[in-house]
C-alpha positions in Angstrom: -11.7 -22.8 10.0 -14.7 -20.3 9.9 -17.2 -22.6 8.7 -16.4 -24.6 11.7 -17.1 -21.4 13.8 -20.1 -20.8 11.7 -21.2 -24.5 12.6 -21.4 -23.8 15.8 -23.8 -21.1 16.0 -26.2 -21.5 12.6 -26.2 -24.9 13.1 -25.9 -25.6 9.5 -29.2 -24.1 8.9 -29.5 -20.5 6.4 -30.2 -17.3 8.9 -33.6 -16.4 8.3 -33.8 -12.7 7.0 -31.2 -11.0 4.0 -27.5 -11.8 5.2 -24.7 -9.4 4.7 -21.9 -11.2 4.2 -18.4 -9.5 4.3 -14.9 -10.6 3.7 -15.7 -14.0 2.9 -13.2 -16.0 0.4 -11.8 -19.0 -1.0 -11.8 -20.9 2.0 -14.8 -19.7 3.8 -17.4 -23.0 3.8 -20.6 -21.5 2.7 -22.5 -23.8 1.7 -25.4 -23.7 4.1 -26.5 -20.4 3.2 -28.9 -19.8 0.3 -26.8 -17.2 -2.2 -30.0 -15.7 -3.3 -30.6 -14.0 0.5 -27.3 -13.4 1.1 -24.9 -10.0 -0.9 -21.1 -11.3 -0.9 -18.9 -8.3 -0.3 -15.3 -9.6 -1.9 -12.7 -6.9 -3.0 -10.3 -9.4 -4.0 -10.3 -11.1 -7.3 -9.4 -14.5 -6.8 -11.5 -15.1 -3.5 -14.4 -13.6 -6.2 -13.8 -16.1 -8.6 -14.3 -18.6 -5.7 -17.2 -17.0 -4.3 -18.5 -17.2 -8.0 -18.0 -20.8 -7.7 -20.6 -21.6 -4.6 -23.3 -19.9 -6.2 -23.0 -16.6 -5.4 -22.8 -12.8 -7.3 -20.3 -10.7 -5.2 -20.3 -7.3 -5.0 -17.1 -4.7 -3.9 -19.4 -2.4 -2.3 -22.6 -2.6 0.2 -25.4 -2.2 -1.6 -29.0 -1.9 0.2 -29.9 -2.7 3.5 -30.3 -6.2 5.0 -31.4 -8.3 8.2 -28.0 -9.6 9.6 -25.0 -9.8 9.3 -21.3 -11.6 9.4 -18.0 -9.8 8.6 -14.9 -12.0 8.4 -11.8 -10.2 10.3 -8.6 -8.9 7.9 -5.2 -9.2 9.4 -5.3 -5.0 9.4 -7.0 -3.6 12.5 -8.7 -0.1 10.6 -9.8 -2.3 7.7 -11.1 -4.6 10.3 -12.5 -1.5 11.8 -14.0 -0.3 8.4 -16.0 -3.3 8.1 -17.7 -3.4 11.3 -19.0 0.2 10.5 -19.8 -0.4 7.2 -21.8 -3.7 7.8 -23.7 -1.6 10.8 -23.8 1.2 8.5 -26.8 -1.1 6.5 -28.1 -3.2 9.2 -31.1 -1.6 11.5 -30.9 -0.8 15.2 -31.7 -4.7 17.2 -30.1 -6.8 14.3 -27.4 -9.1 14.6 -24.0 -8.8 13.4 -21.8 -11.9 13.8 -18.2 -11.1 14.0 -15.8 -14.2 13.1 -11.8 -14.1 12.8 -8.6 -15.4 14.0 -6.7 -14.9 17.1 -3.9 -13.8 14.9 -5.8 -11.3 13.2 -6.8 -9.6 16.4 -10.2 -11.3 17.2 -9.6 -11.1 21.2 -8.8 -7.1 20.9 -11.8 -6.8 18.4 -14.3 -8.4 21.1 -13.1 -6.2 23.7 -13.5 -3.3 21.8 -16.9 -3.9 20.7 -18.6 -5.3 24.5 -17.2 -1.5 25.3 -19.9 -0.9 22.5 -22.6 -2.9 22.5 -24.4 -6.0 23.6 -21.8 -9.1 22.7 -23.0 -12.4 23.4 -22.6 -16.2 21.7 -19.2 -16.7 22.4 -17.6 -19.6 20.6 -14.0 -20.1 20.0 -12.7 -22.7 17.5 -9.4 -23.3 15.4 -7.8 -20.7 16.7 -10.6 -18.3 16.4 -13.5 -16.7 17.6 -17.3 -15.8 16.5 -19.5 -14.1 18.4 -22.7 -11.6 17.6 -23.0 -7.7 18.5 -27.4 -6.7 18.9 -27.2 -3.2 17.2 -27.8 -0.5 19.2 -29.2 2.7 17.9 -27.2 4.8 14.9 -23.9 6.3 16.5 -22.7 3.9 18.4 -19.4 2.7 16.3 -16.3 5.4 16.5 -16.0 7.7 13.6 -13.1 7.2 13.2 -13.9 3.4 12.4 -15.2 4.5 9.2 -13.2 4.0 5.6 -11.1 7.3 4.9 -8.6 8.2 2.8 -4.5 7.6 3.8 -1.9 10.2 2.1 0.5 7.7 1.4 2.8 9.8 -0.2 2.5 13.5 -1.8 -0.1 12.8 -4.8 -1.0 9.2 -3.5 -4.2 8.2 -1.0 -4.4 5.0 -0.2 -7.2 3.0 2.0 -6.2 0.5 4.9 -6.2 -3.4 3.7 -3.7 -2.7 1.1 -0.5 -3.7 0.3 1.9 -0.7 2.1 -0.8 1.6 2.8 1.0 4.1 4.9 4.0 4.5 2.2 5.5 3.2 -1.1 7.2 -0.2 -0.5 10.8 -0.4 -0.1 11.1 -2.9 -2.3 9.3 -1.0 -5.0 11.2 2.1 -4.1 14.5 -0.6 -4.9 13.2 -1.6 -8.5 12.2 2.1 -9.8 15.9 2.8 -8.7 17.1 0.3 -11.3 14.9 0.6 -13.7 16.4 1.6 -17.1 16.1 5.2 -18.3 14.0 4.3 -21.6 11.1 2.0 -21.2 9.6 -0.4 -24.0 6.6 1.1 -25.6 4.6 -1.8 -24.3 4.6 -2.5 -20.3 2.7 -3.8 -17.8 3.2 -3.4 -14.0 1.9 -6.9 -12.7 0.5 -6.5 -8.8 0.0 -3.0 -9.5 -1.6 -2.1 -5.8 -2.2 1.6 -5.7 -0.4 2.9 -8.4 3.0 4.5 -7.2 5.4 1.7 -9.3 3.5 2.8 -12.2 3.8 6.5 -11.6 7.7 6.0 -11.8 7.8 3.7 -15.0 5.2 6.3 -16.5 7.9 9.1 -15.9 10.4 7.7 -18.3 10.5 7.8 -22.0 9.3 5.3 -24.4 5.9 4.5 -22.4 2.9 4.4 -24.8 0.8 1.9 -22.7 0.7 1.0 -19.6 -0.7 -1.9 -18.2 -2.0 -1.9 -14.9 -3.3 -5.6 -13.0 -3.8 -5.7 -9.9 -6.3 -8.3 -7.3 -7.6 -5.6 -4.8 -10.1 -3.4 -6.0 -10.1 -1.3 -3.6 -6.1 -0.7 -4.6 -7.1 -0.4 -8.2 -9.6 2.3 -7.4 -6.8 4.2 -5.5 -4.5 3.7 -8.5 -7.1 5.1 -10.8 -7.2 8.0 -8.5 -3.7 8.0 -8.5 -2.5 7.5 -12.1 -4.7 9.8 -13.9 -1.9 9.8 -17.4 -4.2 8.7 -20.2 -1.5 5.9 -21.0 -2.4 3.9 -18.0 -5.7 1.0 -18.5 -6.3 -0.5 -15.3 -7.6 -4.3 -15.1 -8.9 -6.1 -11.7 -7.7 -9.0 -12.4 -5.7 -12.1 -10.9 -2.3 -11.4 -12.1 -1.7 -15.0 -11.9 -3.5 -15.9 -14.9 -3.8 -12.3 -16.5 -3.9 -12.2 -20.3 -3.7 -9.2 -23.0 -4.8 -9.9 -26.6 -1.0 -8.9 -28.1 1.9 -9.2 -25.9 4.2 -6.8 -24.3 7.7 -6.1 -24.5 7.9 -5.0 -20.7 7.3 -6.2 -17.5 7.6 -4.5 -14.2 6.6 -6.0 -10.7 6.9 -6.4 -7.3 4.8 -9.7 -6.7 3.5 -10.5 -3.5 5.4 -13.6 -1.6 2.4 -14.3 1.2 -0.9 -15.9 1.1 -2.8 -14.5 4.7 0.5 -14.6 6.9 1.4 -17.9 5.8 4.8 -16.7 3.3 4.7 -18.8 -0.2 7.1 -18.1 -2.2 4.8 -20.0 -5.1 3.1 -17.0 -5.7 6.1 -15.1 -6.9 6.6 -18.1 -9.0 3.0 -18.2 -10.0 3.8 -14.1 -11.6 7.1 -14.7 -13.1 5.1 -17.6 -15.7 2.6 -14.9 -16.3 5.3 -12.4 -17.0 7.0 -15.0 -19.6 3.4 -15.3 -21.2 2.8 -12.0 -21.4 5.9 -10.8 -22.6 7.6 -11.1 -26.6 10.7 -13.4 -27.1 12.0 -10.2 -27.0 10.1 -8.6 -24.2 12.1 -8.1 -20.9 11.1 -8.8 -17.3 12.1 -6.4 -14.2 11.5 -7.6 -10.7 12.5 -7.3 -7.3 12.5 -10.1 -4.3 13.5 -10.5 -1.0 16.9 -11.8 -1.0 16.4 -15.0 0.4 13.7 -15.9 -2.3 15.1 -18.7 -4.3 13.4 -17.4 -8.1 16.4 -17.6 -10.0 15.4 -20.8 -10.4 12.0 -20.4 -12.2 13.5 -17.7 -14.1 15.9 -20.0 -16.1 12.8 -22.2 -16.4 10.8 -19.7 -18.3 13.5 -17.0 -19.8 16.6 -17.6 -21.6 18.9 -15.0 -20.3 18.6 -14.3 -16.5 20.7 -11.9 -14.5 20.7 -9.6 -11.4 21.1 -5.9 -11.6 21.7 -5.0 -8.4 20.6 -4.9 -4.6 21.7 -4.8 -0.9 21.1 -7.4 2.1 17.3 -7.1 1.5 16.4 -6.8 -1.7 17.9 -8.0 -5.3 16.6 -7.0 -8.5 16.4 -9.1 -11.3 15.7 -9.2 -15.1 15.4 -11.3 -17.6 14.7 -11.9 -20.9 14.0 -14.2 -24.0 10.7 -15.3 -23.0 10.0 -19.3 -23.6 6.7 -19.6 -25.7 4.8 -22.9 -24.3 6.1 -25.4 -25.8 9.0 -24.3 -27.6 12.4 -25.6 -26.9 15.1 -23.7 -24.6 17.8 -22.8 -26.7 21.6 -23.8 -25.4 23.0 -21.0 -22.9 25.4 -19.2 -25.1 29.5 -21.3 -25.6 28.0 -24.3 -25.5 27.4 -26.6 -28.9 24.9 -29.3 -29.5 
């Protein structure tokens, strides 16, 4: 959908000048621009990888100044708003900043804001979305309180807008630390480990020499680093999808994620429980939380050999499991059952 937008007004043709390119990802279409005038700004790892893929080096943060640029709209209005300011932040007074998103992720509110601003013009709506440039004024012009800042999440915790529960720890979270067991295995890593308060509470109980935390969004990792300062904790930006340790664990702990954008897909919780089973011992256990009405139960008996729920309400049900299938390997019989 945005390189349709981005049709429309570069024509297929590469901006002339250094682009600044933010918020661009898997399915951004690209390939018009030459990658060696243009700085990728990605904090997400698999939109990286992808980025990686069409020829470009992303970076997490801004670095330098450039000609133009093009921010791609997040679904969260201050993150939105943090982008805009940070791509003007590096762009002179009289550039052009191209401004491209989705009606459902507030484009319409976005362009009203911004003609109260400064010059709008270029226009173009397409797939359910809108581009359209902002000429720079002079500095000062965007809101100060636009700008990136730190969000108390909870007592201990900052967080920054764009991630996952920002303004508090997640119920569902809240749910599994409730139900975890007293004594954790030595070995344990919190897979999707956002900013860090999951692994706070597993850190707190005995048994914990290592703690393993993965998580997509760097800018969530760098708050978990800030948040989790216990010398146990080693923190990987990673796609938990396809995360790998040298020597497996005998504990998993996570909350996965069950959306892709707002479309919900339940695959991706799917997608974390075969990373859990390949991370995890024969004799490693898994403990996990899901919205009720996710049907995992079913991938858990495809991957573990004992399965069972611990607990829940009308939201959420926590599961564990254990007796981690090897690839390959044959599922034993369930238990009262002969060959």
């Amino acid at each position: 959908m945005a390189g349709s937008r981005l049709e429309l007004v570069f024509g297929g043709v590469p901006p002339e000048g250094r682009l600044l390119l933010i918020g661009a990802g898997a399915t951004s279409d690209l390939n018009f621009l030459d990658p060696a005038r243009v700085q990728a700004v990605q904090r997400l790892y698999p939109d990286v990888v992808a980025l990686k893929a069409q020829g470009f080096a992303p970076v997490t943060e801004v670095e330098g100044q450039f000609d133009l640029g093009l921010v791609f709209l997040p679904r969260a209005k201050a993150e939105a708003h943090a982008r805009i300011a940070e791509a003007a932040a590096h762009l002179p007074s009289g550039a052009s900043l191209w401004i491209d998103g989705q009606k459902t992720d507030g484009i319409d509110a976005i362009l009203k804001e911004l003609r109260a601003l400064a010059p709008v013009d270029e226009v173009q709506s397409r797939a359910h979305g809108k581009i359209f440039r902002v000429t720079l004024p002079d500095a000062g012009w965007v809101p100060e309180n636009w700008a990136a800042r730190d969000i108390e999440a909870a007592p201990g915790f900052v967080t920054r807008a764009g991630v996952f529960s920002a303004d508090g720890p997640d119920p569902a979270s809240q749910a599994l630390a409730a139900h975890l067991p007293e004594k954790l295995p030595s070995r344990v890593v919190d897979l999707g480990a956002g900013w860090g308060w999951l692994s706070a509470q597993i850190l707190q109980r005995p048994g914990v020499g290592v703690l393993h935390l993965v998580e997509a969004d760097a800018v969530a990792l760098d708050c978990a680093r800030r948040n989790v300062t216990d010398p146990r904790a080693q923190f990987h930006w990673a796609d938990a999808r396809d995360f790998k340790l040298p020597e497996p664990v005998n504990g998993v702990v996570m909350n996965p994620p069950f959306h892709e954008g707002r479309a919900a897909d339940p695959r991706l919780g799917a997608d974390f429980i075969r990373a859990a089973a390949r991370l995890l011992t024969g004799a490693g256990r898994l403990w996990m939380v899901a919205n009720r009405h996710l049907p995992y139960e079913q991938t858990l008996r495809e991957v573990f050999a004992d399965v069972a729920e611990l607990g829940g309400d009308s939201r959420f049900k926590i599961l564990t499991a254990t007796g981690a299938q090897r690839p390959g390997a044959r599922k034993p019989m369930p238990r009262g059952r002969k060959r």
